[in-house]
N, C-alpha and C positions, 0 to 999 in steps of 0.2 A: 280855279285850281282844285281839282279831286283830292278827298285826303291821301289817298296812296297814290298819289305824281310825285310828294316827295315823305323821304325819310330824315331821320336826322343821326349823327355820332357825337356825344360829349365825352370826351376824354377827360377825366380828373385825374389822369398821372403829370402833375405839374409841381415845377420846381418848389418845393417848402421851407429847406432849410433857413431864407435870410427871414422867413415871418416866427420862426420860433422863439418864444416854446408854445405861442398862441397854438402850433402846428405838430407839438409833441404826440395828440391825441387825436388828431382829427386832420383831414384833408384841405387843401386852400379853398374848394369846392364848400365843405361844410363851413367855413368861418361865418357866423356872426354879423349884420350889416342890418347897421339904420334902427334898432330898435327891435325888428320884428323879423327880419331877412333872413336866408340864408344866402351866399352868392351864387351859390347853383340852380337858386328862382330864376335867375336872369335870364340864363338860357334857356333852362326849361320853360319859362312865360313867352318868350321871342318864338319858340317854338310851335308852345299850343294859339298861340296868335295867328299864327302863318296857319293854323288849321291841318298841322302835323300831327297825325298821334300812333306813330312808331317812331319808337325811340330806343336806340341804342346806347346804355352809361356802361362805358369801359373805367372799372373800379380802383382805385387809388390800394396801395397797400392797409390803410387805414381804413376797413370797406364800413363800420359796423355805423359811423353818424349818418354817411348817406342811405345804407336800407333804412335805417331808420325814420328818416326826416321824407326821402321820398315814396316811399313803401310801393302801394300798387299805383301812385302818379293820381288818384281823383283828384288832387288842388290841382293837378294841371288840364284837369279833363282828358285824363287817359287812361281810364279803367276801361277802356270798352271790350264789345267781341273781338273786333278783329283790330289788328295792330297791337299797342298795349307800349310798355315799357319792358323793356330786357337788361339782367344786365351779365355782365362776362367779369372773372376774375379776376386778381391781379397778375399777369404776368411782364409786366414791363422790366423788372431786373435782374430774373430767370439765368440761369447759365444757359446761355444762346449760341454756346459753340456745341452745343445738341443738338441735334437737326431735330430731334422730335420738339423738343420746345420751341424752334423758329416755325415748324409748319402749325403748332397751337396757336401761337401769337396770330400768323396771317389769317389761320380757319376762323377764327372768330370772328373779325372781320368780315370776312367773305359770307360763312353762314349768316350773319345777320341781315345783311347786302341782298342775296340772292334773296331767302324768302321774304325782305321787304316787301318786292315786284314794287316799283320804284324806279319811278325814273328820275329825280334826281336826289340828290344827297349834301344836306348840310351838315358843315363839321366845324364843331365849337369846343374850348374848351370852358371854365369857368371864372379865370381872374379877371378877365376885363367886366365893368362893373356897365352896363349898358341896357339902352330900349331897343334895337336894332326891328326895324321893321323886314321881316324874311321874305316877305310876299312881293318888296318891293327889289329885295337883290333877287332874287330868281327873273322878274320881269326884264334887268338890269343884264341877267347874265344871259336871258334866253336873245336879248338882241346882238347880240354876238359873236361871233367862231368862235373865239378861243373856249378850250375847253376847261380852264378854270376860272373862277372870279377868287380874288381874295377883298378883304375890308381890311379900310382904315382909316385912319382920322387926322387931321390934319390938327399938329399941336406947335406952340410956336415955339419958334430956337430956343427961343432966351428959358422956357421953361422943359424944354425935351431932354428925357433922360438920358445921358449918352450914351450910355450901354442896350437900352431899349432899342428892339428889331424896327427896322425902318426897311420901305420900297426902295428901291430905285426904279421910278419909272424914265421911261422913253417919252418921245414926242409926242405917242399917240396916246402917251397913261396909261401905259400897259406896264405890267411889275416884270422887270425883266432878272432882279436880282434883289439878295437881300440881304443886308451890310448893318452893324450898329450904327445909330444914329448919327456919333460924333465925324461917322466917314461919310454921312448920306450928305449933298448939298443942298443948300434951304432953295426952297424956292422963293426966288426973289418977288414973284408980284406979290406975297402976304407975310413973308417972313415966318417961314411954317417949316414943318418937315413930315412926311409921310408916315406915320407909326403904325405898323400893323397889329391889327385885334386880334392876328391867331383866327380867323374864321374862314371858311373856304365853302363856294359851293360848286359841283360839277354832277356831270351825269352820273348815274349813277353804273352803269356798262362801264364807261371810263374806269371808273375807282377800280371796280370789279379785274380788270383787265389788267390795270397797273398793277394789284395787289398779288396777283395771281402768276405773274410776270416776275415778281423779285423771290414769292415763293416757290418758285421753279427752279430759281437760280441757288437756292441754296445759302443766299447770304442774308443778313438782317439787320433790319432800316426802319427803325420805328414811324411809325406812321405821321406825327407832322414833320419829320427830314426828309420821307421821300415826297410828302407833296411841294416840300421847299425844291427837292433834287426835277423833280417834277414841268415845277412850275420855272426855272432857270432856263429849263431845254427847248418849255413848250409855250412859254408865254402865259400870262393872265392877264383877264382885266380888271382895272384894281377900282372897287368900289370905298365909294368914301360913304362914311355913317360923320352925320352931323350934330346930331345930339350929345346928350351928356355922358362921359367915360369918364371912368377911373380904372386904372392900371391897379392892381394887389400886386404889388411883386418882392415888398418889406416891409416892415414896422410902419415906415412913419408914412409911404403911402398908404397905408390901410387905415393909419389914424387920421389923416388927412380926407379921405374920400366920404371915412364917418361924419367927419366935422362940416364937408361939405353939404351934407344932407340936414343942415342946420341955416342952411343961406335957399330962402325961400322958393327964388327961381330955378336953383337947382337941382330942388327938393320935388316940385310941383314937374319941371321937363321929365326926369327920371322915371317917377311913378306915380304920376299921375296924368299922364301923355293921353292919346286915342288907345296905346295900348296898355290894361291892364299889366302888374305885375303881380303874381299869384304867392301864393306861400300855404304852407303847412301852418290850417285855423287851431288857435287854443283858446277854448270857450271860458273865460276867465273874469273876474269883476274887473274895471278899470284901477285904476291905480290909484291912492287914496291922498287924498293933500289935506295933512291936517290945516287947521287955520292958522298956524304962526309959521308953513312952510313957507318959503319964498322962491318960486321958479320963474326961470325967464329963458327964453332961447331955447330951451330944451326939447329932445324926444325921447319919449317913454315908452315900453313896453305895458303891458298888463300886470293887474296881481302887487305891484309894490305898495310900499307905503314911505310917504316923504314927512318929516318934519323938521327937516333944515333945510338951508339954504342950496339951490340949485343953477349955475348958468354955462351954458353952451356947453351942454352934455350929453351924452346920451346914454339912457339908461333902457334893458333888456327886463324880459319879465321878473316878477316875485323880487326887488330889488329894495332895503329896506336904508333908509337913511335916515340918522336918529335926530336926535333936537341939538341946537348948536352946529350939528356938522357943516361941513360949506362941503362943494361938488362942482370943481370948475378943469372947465376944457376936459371933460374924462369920457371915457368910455366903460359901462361898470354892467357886465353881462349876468348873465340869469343866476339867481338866485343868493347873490352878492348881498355883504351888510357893512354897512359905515358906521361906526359908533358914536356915542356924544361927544361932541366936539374937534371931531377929525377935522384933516382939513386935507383934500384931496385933489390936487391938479395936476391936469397932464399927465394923468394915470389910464390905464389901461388895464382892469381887473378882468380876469378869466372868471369860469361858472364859481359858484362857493365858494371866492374868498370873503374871508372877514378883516376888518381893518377896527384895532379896537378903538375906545377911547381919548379924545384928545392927542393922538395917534398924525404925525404930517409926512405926507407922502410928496414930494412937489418936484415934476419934471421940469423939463422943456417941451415946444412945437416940433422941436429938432428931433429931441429922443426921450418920448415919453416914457413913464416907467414903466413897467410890464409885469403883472403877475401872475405866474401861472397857476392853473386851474387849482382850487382848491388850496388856495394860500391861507394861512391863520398870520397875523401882525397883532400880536395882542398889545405892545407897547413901543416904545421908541428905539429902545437897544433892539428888541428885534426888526425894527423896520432899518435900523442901520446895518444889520445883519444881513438882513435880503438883499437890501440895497448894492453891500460890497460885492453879493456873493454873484 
């Protein structure tokens, strides 16, 4: 495959509201994963794997973490001449009974599209947490007629989210429709249900055509309804990704997916597969383990310094945790401080808070506590305070 046979579209306009206030500041795209991540590696690595390097990121209202974190795309090996990274504004909640604002919305699209010269086009968004090999669904999609493939993965009843998007396929495992989970039927020989990733690949004339087609028409159909509206009329074929996913779509799955990256096997399938996952490098000292720290289970970022107590956590860069403190089941992101003798579980701290003193914070797996960025807890009334509020 030539780099320009295919292109790629990352939408980061995706649901945030049920993950705030993690989401107050920042996109589902930019959150935070495993230590060192952000979850828009995921796609962007699945992408420069497949030997993609035009790429198209259609901007979230919160645009300023993603320039930031992706800049000109070198961690993904796409600074080059030709191709590169683009990206387009936000306009997904525009007043669209404008017609100049519906034909912006499609022209971005299309201008990207056209000068790709491309023939075909992958389309992702960022929450699902995955390795997806792209070389192998274009191989997947080219033995086929139908003119789209969509992915997905097969999760079993007893744990599928019931409001999570599920197939319906047909005999021949073609997606012919697409219903919540709780109405999709399991299939009996594994006890599973069809979840879709939200990924799509088709030619890229197709896209072009459709796109081009509804802005003509005058009406407006954000881009993954009309490839749902699409894919109803015209059929797909539905490729299954069998490796490891997590779904971001609230709180406690995204605490949950962290935590998973603490269980060895699924830690090593994820990202450290045949393909690389890439990220934005921070040239930094390791992280410092006094001698009476005690860590177990843990993942850490760079830059901190540990002197209490640690297990099945996960800690982000410059993260300081003082002597006495314990740090269990938590998530505690850059540049975060725990005091003497805290005591921290089932938390989920945003960048710059502090947690003072002899200070207890103590969730559930259910619903960890959450603080948003830049919390100060200097003592117990106030952690009761935050707590209620």
């Amino acid at each position: 495959m030539r780099k320009q046979d295919m292109c790629a579209i990352i939408d980061l306009n995706e649901p945030s509201e049920a993950l705030a206030p993690l989401t107050d500041e920042r996109p589902v795209g930019t959150m935070p994963f495993a230590g060192r991540y952000r979850l828009v590696d995921f796609p962007l690595s699945a992408i420069s794997n497949a030997d993609i390097r035009t790429v198209g990121i259609f901007l979230p209202k919160s645009s300023r973490s993603v320039e930031d974190h992706v800049r000109s795309g070198q961690a993904w090996d796409m600074d080059t001449i030709t191709g590169g990274i683009f990206t387009f504004p936000y306009v997904a909640t525009r007043d669209y009974d404008d017609p100049t604002n519906i034909h912006r919305y499609y022209d971005n699209y299309l201008t990207f599209l056209i000068k790709s010269k491309s023939e075909y086009v992958f389309i992702t968004g960022a929450r699902h947490v995955s390795n997806i090999d792209v070389s192998a669904l274009l191989q997947f999609h080219q033995a086929s007629p139908n003119p789209i493939t969509a992915v997905y993965r097969s999760v079993p009843t007893a744990t599928a989210n019931p409001e999570q998007e599920a197939f319906v396929l047909d005999a021949d495992n073609e997606v012919v429709d697409f219903a919540p989970s709780k109405d999709v039927k399991e299939r009996v020989s594994n006890h599973t249900k069809p979840i879709s990733m939200q990924m799509y690949l088709t030619r890229t004339d197709y896209l072009i055509e459709l796109l081009s087609r509804v802005q003509n028409s005058g009406k407006f159909i954000r881009l993954p309804q009309l490839i749902h509206q699409e894919i109803t009329t015209a059929q797909a074929n539905a490729f299954e990704y069998t490796g490891y996913c997590a779904t971001i779509h609230d709180i406690p799955s995204y605490f949950q997916a962290n935590m998973d990256m603490l269980d060895e096997e699924k830690f090593h399938s994820l990202l450290f597969s045949q393909r690389a996952i890439y990220t934005k490098n921070k040239n930094e000292a390791p992280t410092y383990f006094a001698p009476e720290a005690d860590v177990l289970s843990s993942l850490l970022g760079t830059g901190g310094r540990v002197y209490g107590k640690l297990r099945d956590s996960v800690l982000f860069r410059n993260v300081y945790v003082d002597h006495d403190a314990q740090v269990l089941h938590s998530i505690i992101m850059q540049g975060s401080r725990i005091g003497n003798g805290a005591d921290v579980e089932y938390v989920i701290m945003d960048k710059g808070c502090v947690v003072g003193p002899d200070v207890k914070l103590i969730g559930t797996p259910e619903a960890p506590i959450v603080l948003k960025k830049g919390t100060t807890i200097l003592d117990q009334s106030a952690a009761e305070e935050v707590l209620q509020s």
